[in-house]
N, C-alpha and C positions, 0 to 999 in steps of 0.2 A: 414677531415674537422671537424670544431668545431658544434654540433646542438644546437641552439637555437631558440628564436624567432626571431631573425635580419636574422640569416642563412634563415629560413622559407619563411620571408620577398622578402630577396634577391633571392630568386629560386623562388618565385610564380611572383616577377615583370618580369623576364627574362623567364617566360612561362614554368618554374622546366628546363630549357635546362642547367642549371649547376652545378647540383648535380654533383659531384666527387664522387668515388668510395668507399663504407664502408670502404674494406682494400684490401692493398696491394697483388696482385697474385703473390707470388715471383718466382724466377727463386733459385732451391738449388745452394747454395754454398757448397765449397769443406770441410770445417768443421766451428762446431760449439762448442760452452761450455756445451752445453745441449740441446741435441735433445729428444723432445715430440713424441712419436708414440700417433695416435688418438689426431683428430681432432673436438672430440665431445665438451661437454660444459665443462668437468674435464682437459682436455688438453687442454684447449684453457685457462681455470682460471688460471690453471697451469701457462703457459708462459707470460700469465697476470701479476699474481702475484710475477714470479721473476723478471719481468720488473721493476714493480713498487716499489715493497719491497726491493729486495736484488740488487736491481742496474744490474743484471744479463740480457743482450741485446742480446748479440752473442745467440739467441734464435731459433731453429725452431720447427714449430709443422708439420707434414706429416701426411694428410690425406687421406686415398685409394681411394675415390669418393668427394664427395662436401663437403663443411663447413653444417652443419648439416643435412644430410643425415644418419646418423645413429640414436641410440638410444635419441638424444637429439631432433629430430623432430618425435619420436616416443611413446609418454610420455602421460598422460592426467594431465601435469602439476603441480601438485599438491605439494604446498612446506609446511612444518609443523616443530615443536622440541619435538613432544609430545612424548616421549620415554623415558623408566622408570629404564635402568641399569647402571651402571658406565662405562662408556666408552661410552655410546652411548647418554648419558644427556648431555652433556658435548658438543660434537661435533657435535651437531644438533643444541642446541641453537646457537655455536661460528655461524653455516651456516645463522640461522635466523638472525641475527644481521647485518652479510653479506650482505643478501636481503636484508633488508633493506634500504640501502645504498647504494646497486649496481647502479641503475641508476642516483645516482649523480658522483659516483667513475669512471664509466665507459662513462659517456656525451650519454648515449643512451635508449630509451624507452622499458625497457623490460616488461611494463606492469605488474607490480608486482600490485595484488589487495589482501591484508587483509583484505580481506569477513570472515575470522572465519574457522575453522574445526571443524566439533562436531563428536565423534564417539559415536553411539547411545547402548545405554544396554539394553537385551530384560531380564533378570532373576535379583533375588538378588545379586547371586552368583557373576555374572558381572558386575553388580554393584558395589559392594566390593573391585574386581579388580582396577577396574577403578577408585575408589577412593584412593586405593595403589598408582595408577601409579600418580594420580593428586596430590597426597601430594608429592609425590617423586619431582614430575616437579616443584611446589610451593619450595620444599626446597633448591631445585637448584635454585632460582632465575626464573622460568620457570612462563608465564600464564597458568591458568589451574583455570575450572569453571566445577563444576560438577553440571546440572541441575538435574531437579524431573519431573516428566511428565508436569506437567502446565507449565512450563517453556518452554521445547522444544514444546507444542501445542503451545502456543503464536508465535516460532518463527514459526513453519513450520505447518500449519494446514490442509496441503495439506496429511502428510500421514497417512497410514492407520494403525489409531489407536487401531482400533476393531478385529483386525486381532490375531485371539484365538492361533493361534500356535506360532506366534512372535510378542507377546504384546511389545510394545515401551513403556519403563517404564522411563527412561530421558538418557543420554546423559553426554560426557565430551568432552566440550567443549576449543576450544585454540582460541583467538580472534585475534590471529597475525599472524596464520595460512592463508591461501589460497592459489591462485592462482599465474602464472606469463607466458607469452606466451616463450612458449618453443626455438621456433627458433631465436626469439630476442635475448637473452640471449647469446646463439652462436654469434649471425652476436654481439653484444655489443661487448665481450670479443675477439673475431677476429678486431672488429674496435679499441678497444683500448688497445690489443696488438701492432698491429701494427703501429698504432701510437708512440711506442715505440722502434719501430724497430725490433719486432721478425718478422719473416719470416714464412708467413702461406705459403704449399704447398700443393695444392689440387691435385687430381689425382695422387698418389705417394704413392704406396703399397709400404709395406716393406714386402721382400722377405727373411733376411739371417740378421742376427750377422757378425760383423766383429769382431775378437778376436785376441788379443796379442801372445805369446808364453808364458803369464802367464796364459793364457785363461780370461782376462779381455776384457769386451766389449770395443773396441775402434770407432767404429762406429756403421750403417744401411748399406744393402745390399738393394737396393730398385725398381722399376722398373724406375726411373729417373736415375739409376746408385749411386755410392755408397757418402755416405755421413759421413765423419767422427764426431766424436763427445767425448769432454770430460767426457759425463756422456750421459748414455740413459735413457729414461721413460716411461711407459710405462700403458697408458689406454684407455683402447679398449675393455673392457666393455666385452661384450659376447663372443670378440674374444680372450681372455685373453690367453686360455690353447693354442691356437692355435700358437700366437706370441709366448709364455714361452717355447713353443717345439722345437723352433726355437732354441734358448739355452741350451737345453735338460735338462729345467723346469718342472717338474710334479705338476700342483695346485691344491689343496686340492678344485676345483669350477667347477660344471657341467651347461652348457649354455643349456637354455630351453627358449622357446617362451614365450615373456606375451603379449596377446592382449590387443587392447582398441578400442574403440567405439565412435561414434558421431552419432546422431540424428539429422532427420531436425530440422529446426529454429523452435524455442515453442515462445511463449508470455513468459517475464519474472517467473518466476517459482521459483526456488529453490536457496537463499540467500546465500549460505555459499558452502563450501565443507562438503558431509553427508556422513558418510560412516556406513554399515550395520553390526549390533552386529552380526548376527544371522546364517550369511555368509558372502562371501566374495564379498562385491559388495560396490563399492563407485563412486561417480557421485557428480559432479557439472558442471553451465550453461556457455558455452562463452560469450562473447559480442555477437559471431553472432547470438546467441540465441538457440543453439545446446547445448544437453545434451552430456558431455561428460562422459565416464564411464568406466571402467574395472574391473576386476576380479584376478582367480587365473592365474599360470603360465599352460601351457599344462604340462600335467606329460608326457611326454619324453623327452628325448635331442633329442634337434634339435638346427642348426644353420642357420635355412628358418625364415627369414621375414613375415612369415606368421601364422595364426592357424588353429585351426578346430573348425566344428560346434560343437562338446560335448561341449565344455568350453562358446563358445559363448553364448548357452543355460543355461547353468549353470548360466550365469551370469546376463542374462535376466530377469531370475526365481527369482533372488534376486532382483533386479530391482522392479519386477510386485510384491514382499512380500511387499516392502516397498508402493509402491506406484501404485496400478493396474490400474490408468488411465492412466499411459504411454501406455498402451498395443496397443493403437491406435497409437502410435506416430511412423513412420517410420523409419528404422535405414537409415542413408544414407552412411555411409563409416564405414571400419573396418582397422586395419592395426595390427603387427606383431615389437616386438623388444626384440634383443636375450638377456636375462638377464645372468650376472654371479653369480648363485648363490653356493655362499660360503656353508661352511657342519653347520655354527652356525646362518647364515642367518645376519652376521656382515661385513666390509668389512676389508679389507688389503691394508695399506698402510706403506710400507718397503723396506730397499731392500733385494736384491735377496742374494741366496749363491751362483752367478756370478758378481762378482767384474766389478762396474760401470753400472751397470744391475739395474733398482727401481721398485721396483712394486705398481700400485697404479687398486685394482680390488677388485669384490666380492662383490656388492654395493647390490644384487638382485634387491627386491622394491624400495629402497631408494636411487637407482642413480639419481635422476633430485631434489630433495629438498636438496640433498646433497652437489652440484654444486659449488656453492661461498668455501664451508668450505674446501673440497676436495683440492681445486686448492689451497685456503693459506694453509694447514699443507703439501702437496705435495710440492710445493715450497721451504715450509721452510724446509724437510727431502733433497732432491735436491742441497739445499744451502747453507746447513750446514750440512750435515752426520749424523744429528740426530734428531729422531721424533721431533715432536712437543707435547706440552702436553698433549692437548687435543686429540692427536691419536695417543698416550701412548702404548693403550691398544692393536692396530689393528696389532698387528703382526704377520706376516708368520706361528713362530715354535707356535704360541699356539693353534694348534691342536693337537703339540706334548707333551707339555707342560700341557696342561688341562684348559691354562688360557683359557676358552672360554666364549663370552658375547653371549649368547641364549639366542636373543630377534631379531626376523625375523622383527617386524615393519610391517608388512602387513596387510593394512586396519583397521578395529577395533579393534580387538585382538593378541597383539603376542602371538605364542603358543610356547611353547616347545618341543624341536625337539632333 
């Protein structure tokens, strides 16, 4: 159905007994034009945007448990373009532009809020950086505001200025930066795919490649039984290496945990998304009035939904440098989402050297701000056999190659790795 205010109208006079269903539960079909593996926010933009761009319908996406149950409802939301290399300027802003736009594109409330991003600098040295990266983003067409300390006191005078070990000295600020609720986003693009007629199927692990006597993929092997397809795809996020072995795939991406965090409901508080120079800690507030927050990844590979207390603490610590009156403030829930992190901390979107095979993985940090942009350059590689421009850069061999974009994007500072 269409949402609007008359829709709204019409379901509240009828007591909401008429709401009809986001999208379609489909039953698979025996083949498709292009089949989606992962059913997160990138495979669902994905079948989106062949829907709507490349006229491409014969579409399904297969997801192993529910439409965002994975890394897409595991997020603290956070969307941003503030990134400072070639290849990653480029297809971060195309994403923001995207948001922008998505919930008139899509007919659905993803609560996109431009509250700002500031990542905050506690030295000169970082300072300097950050005024690199802010001309970089200015010269691309990018917002970018590099404040001085009175400036971020006026905005935030809540943290702790005085603090001798990590003096807050200002900040680089993105005003187009913020938030967008993570699950919406999903249920949008599941509603208007399938208003297009792609075929969402939940509960539908893929188990096996079906291959040619060229060794071309010709289908999924799945537990719904098998499902052919003229092209496969393939984003699933932390479970990357695990589908790609299925193909006897080796990716250059090890899946590690990255927590995040909610607090009870506060009194309004903290204006923007704030992320911490000094460590690795970034936080901004819901509507329900809960601090949301995270940190770094746990340093081992794992493929559990869950983390541990070292990193929890570690990130709390950052938390209480910036601001120690949280220290009263309750955590109320914790949760766990397996990141694919790439060896340059960039992602990959290409295909495979298995004919009919695409890979679209490696996102680490930057899979949920990444979301819109992902699904139209995956689309258009899908639709056309050839990158798109702006994710030119994000290929397979260039580990082999040397071309690498080494800029991880993780909270205040990227470092080099």
């Amino acid at each position: 159905m269409k949402y609007s205010i008359f829709s709204l109208a019409r379901a509240a006079l009828s007591g909401h007994k008429n709401w009809q269903r986001t999208w379609r539960d489909a039953t698979p079909k025996d083949r498709y034009d292009v089949v989606i593996i992962g059913g997160g926010g990138h495979g669902l933009a994905t079948a989106w945007f062949l829907a709507s761009e490349y006229g491409i319908r014969n579409v399904a996406v297969l997801e192993k448990g529910w439409i965002g149950s994975g890394n897409a409802g595991r997020n603290t939301t956070i969307i941003r373009s503030n990134y400072g290399l070639p290849g990653n300027t480029g297809f971060y802003e195309l994403s923001m532009k995207l948001w922008e736009r998505m919930e008139q594109d899509l007919n659905y409330n993803a609560m996109v809020s431009q509250r700002g991003v500031i990542n905050l600098y506690h030295s000169d040295a970082q300072r300097d950086a950050y005024a690199r990266r802010g001309n970089t983003m200015r010269i691309n067409g990018i917002d970018a505001e590099l404040l001085d300390l009175a400036a971020v006191k006026k905005m935030m005078p809540f943290l702790n200025f005085d603090n001798a070990r990590f003096p807050v000295q200002g900040g680089l600020l993105q005003r187009r930066g913020g938030t967008a609720r993570h699950d919406a986003v999903v249920w949008g693009y599941a509603h208007a795919a399938s208003g297009l007629g792609v075929d969402i199927i939940q509960n539908c692990e893929v188990t096996g490649f079906v291959r040619d006597a060229n060794g071309k993929v010709t289908g999924v092997e799945t537990s719904r039984g098998r499902i052919g397809a003229g092209k496969v795809g393939m984003a699933v996020a932390g479970s990357s290496s695990r589908v790609a072995d299925m193909a006897g795939l080796r990716l250059p991406i090890e899946s590690h945990v990255l927590q995040a965090f909610v607090s009870e409901a506060i009194k309004p508080l903290i204006p923007n998304v704030m992320t911490f120079g000094a460590g690795h800690f970034y936080v901004s507030q819901s509507d329900k009035g809960g601090l949301v927050f995270g940190g770094d990844i746990d340093g081992y590979n794992s493929y559990a939904q869950r983390g541990n207390l070292p990193v929890m603490e570690d990130v709390c610590e950052g938390g209480m440098a910036l601001m120690p009156m949280i220290g009263r403030v309750r955590l109320l829930r914790q949760w766990g989402g397996i990141m694919d992190m790439s060896m340059d901390g960039s992602p990959i979107i290409d295909k495979t050297p298995v004919d009919g095979l695409y890979l679209n993985a490696g996102w680490c940090y930057g899979g949920f701000k990444a979301t819109p942009g992902s699904g139209f350059v995956f689309a258009h590689l899908l639709a056309r056999d050839t990158p798109h421009e702006e994710a030119a850069r994000f290929r397979l061999d260039r580990f082999r190659t040397g071309a690498m974009i080494d800029e991880k994007g993780q909270g205040a500072q990227p470092n080099l790795h």
